[in-house]
N, CA, C and O atoms as a printed pandas DataFrame, in Angstrom:
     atom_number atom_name residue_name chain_id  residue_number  x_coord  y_coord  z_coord
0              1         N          UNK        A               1   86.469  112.897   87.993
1              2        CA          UNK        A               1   85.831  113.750   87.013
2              3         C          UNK        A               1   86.625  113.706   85.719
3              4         O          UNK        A               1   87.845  113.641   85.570
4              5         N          UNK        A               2   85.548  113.761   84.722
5              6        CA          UNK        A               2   86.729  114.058   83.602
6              7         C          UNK        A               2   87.711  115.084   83.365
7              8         O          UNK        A               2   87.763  116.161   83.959
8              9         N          UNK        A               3   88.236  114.810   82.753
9             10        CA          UNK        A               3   89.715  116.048   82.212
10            11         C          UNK        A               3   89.098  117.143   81.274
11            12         O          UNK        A               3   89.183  118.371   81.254
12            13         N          UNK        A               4   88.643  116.499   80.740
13            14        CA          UNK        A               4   87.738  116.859   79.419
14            15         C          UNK        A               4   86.633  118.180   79.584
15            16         O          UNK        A               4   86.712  119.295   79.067
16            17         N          UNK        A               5   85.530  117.598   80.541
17            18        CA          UNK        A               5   84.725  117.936   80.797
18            19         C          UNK        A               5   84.287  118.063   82.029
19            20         O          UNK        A               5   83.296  117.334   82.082
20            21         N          UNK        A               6   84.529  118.829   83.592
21            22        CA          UNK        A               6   84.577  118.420   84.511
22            23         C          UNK        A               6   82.872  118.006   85.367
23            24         O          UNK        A               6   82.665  117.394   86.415
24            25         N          UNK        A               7   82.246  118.416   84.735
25            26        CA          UNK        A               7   80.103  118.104   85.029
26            27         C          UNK        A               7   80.159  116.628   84.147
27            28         O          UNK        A               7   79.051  116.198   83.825
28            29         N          UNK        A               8   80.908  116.116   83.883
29            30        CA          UNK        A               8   80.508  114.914   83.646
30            31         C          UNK        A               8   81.665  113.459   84.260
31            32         O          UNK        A               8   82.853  113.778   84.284
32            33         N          UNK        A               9   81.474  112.593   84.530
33            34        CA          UNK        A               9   82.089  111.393   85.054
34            35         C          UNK        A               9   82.183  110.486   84.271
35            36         O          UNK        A               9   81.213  110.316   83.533
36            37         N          UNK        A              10   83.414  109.528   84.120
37            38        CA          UNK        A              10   83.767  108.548   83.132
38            39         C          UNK        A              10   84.330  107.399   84.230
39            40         O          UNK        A              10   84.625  107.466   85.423
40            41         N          UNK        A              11   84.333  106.211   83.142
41            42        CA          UNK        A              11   84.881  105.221   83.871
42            43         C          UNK        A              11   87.010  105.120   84.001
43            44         O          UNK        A              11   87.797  104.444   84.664
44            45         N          UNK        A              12   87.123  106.137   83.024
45            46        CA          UNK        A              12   88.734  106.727   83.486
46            47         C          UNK        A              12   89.132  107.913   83.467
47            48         O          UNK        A              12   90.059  108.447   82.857
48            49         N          UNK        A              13   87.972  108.509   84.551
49            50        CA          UNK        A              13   88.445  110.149   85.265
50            51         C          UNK        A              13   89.359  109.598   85.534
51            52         O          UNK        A              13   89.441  108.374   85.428
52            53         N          UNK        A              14   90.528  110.529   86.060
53            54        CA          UNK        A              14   92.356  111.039   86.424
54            55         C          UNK        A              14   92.724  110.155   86.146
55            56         O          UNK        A              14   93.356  109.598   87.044
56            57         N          UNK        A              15   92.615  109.239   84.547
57            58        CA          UNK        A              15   93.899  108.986   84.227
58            59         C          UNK        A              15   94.278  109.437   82.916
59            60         O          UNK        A              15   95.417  109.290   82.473
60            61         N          UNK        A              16   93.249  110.035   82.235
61            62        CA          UNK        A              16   93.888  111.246   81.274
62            63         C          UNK        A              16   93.557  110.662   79.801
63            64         O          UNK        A              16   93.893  111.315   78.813
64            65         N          UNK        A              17   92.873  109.387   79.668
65            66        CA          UNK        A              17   92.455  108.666   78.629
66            67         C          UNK        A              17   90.319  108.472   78.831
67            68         O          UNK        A              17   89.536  107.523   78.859
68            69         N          UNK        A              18   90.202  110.093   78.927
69            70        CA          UNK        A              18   88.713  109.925   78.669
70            71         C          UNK        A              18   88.140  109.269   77.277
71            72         O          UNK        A              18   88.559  109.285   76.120
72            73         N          UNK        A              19   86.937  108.658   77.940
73            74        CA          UNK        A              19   86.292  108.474   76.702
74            75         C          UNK        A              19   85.559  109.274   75.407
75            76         O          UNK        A              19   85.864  110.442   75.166
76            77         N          UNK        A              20   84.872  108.771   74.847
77            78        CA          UNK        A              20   84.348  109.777   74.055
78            79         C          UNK        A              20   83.221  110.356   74.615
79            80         O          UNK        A              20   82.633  109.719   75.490
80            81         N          UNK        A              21   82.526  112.191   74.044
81            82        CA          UNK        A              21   81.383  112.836   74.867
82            83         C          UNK        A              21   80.450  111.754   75.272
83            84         O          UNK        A              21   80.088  111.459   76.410
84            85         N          UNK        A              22   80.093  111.160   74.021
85            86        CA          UNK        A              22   79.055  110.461   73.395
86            87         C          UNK        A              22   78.413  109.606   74.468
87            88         O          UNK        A              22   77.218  109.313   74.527
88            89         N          UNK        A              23   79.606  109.158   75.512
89            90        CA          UNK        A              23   79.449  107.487   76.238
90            91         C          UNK        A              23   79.490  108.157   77.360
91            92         O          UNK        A              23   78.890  107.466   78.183
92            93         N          UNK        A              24   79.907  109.230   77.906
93            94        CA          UNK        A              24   79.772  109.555   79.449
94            95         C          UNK        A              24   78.621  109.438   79.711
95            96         O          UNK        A              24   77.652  109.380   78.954
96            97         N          UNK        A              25   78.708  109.379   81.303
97            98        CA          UNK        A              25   77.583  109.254   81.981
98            99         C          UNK        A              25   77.946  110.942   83.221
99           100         O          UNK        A              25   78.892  111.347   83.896
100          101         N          UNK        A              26   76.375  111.459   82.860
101          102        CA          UNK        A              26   76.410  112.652   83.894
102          103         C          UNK        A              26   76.445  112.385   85.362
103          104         O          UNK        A              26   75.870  111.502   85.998
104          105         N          UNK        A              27   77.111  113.179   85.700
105          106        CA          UNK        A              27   76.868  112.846   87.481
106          107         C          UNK        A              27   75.332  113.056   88.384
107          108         O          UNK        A              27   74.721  114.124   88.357
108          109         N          UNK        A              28   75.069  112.381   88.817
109          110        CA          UNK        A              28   73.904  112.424   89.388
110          111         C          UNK        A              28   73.733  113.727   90.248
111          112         O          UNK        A              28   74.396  113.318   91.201
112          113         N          UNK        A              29   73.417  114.755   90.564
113          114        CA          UNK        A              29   73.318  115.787   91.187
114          115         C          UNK        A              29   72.850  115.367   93.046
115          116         O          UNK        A              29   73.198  115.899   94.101
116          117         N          UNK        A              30   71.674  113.858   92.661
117          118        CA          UNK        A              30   71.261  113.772   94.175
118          119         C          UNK        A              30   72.415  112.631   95.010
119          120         O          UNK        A              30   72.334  112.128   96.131
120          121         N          UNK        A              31   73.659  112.467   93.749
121          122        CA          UNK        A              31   74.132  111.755   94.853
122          123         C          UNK        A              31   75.339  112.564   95.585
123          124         O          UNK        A              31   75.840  112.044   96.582
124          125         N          UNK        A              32   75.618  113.285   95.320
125          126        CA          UNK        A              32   76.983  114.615   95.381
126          127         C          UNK        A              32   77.210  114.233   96.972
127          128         O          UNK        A              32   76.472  113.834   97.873
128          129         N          UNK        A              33   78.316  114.493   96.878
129          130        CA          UNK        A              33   79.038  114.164   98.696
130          131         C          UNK        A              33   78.578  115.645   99.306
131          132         O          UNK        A              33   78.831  116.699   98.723
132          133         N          UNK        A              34   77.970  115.572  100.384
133          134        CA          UNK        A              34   77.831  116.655  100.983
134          135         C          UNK        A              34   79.120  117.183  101.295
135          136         O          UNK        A              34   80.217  116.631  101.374
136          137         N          UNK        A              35   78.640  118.758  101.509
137          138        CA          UNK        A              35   79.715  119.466  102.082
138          139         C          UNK        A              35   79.892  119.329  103.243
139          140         O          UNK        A              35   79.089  118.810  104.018
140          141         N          UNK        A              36   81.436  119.970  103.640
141          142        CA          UNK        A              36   81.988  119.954  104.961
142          143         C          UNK        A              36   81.134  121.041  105.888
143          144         O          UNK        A              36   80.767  121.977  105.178
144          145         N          UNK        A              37   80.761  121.166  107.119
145          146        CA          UNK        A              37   80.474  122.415  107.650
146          147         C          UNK        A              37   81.117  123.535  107.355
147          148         O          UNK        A              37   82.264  123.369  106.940
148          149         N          UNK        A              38   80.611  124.970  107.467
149          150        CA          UNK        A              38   81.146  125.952  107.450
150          151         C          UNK        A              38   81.927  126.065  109.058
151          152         O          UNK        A              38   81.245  126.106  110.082
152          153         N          UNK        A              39   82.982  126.092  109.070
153          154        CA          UNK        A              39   83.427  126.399  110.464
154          155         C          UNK        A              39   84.361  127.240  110.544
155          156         O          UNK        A              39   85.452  127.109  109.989
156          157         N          UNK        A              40   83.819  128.746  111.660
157          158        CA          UNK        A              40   84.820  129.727  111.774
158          159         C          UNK        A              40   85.084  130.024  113.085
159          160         O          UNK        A              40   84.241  130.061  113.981
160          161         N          UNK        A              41   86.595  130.298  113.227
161          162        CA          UNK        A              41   87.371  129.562  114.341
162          163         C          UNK        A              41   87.701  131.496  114.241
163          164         O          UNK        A              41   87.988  132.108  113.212
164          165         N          UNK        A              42   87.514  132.172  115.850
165          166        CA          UNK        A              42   88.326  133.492  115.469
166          167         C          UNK        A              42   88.103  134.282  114.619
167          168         O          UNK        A              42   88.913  135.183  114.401
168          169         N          UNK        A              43   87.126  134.182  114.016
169          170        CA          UNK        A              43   86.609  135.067  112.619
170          171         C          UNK        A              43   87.705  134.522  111.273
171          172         O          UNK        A              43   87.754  135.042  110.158
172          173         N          UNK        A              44   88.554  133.303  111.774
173          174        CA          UNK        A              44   88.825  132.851  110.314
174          175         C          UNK        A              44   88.236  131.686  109.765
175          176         O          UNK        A              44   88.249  130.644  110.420
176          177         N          UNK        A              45   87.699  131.741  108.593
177          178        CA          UNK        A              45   86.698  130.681  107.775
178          179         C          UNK        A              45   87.431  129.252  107.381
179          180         O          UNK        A              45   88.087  129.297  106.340
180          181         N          UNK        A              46   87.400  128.012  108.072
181          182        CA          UNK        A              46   88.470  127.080  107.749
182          183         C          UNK        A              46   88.093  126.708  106.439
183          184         O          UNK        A              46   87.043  127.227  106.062
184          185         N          UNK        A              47   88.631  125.987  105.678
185          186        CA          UNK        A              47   88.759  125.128  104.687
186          187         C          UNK        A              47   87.924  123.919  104.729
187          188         O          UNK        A              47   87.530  123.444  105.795
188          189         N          UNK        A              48   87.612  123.343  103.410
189          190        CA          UNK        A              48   87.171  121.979  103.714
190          191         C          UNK        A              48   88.061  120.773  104.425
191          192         O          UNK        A              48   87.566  119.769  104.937
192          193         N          UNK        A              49   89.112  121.001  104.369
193          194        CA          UNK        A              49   89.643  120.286  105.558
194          195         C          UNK        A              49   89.809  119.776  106.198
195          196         O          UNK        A              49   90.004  118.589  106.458
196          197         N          UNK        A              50   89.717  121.335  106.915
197          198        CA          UNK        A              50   90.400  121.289  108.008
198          199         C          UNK        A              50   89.096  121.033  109.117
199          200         O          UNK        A              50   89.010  120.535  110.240
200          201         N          UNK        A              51   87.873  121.837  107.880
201          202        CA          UNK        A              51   86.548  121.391  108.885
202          203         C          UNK        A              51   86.327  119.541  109.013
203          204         O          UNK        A              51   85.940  118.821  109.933
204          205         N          UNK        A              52   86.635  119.356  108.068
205          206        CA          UNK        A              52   86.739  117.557  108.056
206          207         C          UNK        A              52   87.445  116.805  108.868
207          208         O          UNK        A              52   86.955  115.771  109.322
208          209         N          UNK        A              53   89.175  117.353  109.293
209          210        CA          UNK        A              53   89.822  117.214  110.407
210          211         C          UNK        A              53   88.362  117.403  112.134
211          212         O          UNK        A              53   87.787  116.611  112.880
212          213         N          UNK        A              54   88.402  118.566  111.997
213          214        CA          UNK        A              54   87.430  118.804  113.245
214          215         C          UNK        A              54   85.865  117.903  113.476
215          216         O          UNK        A              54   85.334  117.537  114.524
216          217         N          UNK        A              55   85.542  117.786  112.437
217          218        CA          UNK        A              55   84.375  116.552  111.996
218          219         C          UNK        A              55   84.577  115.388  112.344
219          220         O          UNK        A              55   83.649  114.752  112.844
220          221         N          UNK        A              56   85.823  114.816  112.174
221          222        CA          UNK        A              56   86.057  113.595  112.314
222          223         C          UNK        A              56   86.366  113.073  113.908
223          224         O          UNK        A              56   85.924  112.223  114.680
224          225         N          UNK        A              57   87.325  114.043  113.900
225          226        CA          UNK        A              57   87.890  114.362  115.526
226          227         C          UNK        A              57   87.005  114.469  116.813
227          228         O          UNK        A              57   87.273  113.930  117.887
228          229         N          UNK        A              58   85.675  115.413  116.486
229          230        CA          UNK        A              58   84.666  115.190  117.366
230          231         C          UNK        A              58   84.046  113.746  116.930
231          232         O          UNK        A              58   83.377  113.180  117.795
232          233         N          UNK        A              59   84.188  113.170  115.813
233          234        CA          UNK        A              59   83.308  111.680  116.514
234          235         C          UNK        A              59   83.935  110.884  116.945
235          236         O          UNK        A              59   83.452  109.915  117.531
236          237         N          UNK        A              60   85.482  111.118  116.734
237          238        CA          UNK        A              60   86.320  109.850  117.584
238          239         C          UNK        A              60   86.113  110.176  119.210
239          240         O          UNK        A              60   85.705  109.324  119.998
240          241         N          UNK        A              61   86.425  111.412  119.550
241          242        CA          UNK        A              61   86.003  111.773  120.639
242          243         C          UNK        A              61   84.991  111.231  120.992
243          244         O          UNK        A              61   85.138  110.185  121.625
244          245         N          UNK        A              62   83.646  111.702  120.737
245          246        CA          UNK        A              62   82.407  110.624  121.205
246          247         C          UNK        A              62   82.430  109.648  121.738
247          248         O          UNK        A              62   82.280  109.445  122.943
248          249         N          UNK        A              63   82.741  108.460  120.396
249          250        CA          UNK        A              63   82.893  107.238  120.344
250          251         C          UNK        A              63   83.958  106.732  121.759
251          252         O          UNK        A              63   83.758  105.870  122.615
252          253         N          UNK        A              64   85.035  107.603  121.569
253          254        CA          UNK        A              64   85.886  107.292  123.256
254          255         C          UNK        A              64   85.224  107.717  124.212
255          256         O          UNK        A              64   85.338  107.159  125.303
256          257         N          UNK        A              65   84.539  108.590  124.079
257          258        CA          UNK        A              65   83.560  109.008  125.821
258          259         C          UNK        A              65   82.557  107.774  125.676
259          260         O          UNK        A              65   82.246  107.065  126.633
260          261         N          UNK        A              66   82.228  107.650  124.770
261          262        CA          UNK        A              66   80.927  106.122  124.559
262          263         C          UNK        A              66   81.613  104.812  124.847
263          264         O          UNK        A              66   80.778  103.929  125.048
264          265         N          UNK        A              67   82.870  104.391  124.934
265          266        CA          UNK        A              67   82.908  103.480  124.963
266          267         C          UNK        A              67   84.346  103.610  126.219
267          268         O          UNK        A              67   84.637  102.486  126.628
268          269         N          UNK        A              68   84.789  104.179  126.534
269          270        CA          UNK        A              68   86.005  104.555  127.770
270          271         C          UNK        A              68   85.115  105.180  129.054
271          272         O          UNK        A              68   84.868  104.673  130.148
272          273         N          UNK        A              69   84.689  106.622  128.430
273          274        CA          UNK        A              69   84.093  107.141  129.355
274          275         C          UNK        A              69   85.243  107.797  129.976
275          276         O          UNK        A              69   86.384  107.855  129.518
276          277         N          UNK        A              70   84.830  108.257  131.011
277          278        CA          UNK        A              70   85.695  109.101  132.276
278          279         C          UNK        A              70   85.724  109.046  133.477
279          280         O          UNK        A              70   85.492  109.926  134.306
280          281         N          UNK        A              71   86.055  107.848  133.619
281          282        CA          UNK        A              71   85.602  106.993  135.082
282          283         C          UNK        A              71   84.168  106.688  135.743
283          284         O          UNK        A              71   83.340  107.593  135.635
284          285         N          UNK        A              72   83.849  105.727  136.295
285          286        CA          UNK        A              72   82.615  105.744  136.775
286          287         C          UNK        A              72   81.977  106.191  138.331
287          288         O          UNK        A              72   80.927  105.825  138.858
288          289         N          UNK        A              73   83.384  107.427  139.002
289          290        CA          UNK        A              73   82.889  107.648  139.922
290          291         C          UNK        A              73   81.835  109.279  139.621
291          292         O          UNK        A              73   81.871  109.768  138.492
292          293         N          UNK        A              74   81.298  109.705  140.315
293          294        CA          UNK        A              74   80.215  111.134  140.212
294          295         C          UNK        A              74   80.890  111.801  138.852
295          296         O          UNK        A              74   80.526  111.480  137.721
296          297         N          UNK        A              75   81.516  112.389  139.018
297          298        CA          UNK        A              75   82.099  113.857  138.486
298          299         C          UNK        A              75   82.835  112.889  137.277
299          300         O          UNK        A              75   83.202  113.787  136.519
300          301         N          UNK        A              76   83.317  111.498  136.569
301          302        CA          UNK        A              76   83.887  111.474  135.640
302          303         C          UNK        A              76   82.452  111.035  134.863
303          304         O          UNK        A              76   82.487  111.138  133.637
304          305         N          UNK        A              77   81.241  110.573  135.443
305          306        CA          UNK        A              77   80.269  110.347  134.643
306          307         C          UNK        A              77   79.320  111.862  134.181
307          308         O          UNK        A              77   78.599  111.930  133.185
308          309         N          UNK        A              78   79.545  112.956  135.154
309          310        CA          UNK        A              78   78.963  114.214  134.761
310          311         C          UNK        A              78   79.881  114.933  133.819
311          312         O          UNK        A              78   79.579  115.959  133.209
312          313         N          UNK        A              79   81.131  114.249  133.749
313          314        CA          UNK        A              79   82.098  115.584  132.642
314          315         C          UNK        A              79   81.705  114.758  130.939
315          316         O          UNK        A              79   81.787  115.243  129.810
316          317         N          UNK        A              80   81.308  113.476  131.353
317          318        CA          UNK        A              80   81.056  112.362  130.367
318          319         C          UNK        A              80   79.609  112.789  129.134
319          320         O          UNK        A              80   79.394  112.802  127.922
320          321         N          UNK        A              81   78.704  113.177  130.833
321          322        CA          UNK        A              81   77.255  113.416  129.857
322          323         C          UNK        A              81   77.495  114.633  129.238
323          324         O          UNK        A              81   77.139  114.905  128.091
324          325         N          UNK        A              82   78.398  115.735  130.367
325          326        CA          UNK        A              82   78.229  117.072  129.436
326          327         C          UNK        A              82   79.022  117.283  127.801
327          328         O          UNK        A              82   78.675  117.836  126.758
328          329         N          UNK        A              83   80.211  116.539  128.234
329          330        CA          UNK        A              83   80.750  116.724  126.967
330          331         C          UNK        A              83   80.271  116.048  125.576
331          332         O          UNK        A              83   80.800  116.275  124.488
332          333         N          UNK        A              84   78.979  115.021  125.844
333          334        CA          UNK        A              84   78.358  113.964  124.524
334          335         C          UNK        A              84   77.505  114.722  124.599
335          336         O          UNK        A              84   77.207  115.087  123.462
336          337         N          UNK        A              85   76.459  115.547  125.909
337          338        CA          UNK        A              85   75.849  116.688  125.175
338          339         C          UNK        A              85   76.094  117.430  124.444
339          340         O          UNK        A              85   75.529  117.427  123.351
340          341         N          UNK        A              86   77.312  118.620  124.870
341          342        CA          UNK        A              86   77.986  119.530  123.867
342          343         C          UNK        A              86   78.113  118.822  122.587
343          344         O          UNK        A              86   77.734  119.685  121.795
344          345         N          UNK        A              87   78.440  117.688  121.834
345          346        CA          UNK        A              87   78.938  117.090  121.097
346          347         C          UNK        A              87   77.488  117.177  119.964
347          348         O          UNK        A              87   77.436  117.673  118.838
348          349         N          UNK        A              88   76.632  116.637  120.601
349          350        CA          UNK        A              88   75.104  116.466  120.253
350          351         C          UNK        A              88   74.531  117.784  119.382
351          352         O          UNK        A              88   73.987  117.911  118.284
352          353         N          UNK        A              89   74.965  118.744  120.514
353          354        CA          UNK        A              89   74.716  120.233  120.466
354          355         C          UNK        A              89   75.575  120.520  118.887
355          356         O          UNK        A              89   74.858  120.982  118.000
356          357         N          UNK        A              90   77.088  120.253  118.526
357          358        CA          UNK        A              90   77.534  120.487  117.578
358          359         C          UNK        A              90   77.316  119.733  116.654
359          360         O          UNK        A              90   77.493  120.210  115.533
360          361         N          UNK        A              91   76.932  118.530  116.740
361          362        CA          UNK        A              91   76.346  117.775  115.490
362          363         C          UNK        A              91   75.124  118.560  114.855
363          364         O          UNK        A              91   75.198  118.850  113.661
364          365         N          UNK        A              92   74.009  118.918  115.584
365          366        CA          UNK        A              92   72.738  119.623  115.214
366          367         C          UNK        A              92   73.320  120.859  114.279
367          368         O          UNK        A              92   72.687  121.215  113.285
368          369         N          UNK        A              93   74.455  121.435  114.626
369          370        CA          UNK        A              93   74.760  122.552  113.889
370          371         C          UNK        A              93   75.608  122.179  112.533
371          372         O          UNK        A              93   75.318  122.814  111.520
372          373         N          UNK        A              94   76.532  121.287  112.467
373          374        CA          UNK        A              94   77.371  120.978  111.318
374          375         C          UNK        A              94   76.320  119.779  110.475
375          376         O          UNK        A              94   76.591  119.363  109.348
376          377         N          UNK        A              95   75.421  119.457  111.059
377          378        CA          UNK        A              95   74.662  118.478  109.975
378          379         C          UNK        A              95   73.237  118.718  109.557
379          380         O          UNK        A              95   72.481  117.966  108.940
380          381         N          UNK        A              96   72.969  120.323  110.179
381          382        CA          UNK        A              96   71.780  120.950  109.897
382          383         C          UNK        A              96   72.027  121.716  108.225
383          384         O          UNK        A              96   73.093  122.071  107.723
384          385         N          UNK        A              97   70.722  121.790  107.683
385          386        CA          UNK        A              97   70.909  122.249  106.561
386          387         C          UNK        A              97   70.772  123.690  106.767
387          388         O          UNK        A              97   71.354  124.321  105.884
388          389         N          UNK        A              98   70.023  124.631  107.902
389          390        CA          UNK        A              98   70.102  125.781  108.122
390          391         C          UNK        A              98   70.807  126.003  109.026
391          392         O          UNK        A              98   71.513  125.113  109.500
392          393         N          UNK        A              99   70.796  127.691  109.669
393          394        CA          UNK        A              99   71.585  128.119  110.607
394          395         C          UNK        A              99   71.409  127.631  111.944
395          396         O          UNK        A              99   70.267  127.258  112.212
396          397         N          UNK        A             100   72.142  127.561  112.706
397          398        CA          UNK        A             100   71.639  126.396  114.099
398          399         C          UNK        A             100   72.557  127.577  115.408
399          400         O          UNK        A             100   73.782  127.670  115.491
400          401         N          UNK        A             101   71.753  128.179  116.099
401          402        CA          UNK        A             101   72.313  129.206  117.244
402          403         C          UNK        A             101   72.882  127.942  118.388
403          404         O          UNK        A             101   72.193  127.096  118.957
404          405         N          UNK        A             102   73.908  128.095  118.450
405          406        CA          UNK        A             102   74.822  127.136  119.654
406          407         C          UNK        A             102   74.392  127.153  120.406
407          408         O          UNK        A             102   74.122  128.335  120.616
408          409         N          UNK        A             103   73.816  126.204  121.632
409          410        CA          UNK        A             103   73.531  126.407  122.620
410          411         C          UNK        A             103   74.150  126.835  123.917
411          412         O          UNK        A             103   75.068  126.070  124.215
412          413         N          UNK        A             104   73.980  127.707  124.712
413          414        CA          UNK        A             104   75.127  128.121  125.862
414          415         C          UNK        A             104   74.990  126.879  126.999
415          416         O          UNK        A             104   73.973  126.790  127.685
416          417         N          UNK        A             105   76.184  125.870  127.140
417          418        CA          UNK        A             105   75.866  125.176  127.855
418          419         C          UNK        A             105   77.073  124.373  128.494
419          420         O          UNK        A             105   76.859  123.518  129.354
């Protein structure tokens, strides 16, 4: 972002040699990085973050139950489906644009 002006973008945001008003280019509004989920842990409201830490963390998780798994006898393939369910279950809520009631499960 500029220094200058922070609603507008240059080709040398943070390095302190903006250009002139004249030549910026506005930021596109539809391309904006979405936000992090709201996530409250204990009734305390995390940070963008730290929710990004937890975001990320559940898809590595996934991705290791998707591709490791938890053995292929009974009970490591049932702790396997429940936990990529649950997972499923929290994606619907952190990548929904409204409120999403957790499922008890």
């Amino acid at each position: 972002m500029c220094v200058c002006d922070p609603n507008l973008r240059t080709p040398y945001c943070g390095r302190g040699d903006c250009i002139p008003p004249s030549q910026r280019v506005e930021v596109a509004q539809n391309n904006a990085i979405p936000k992090e989920p709201e996530i409250i842990i204990n009734g305390v409201h995390l940070g963008a973050g730290a929710a990004m830490t937890i975001r990320v963390a559940i898809e590595n998780f996934a991705m290791d139950l998707q591709t490791d798994g938890l053995g292929k006898d009974k009970l490591g393939v049932s702790i396997c489906k429940g936990y990529l369910d649950r997972i499923n279950d929290i994606r619907k809520a952190m990548f929904s644009e409204r409120r999403y009631n957790y499922g008890k499960g």
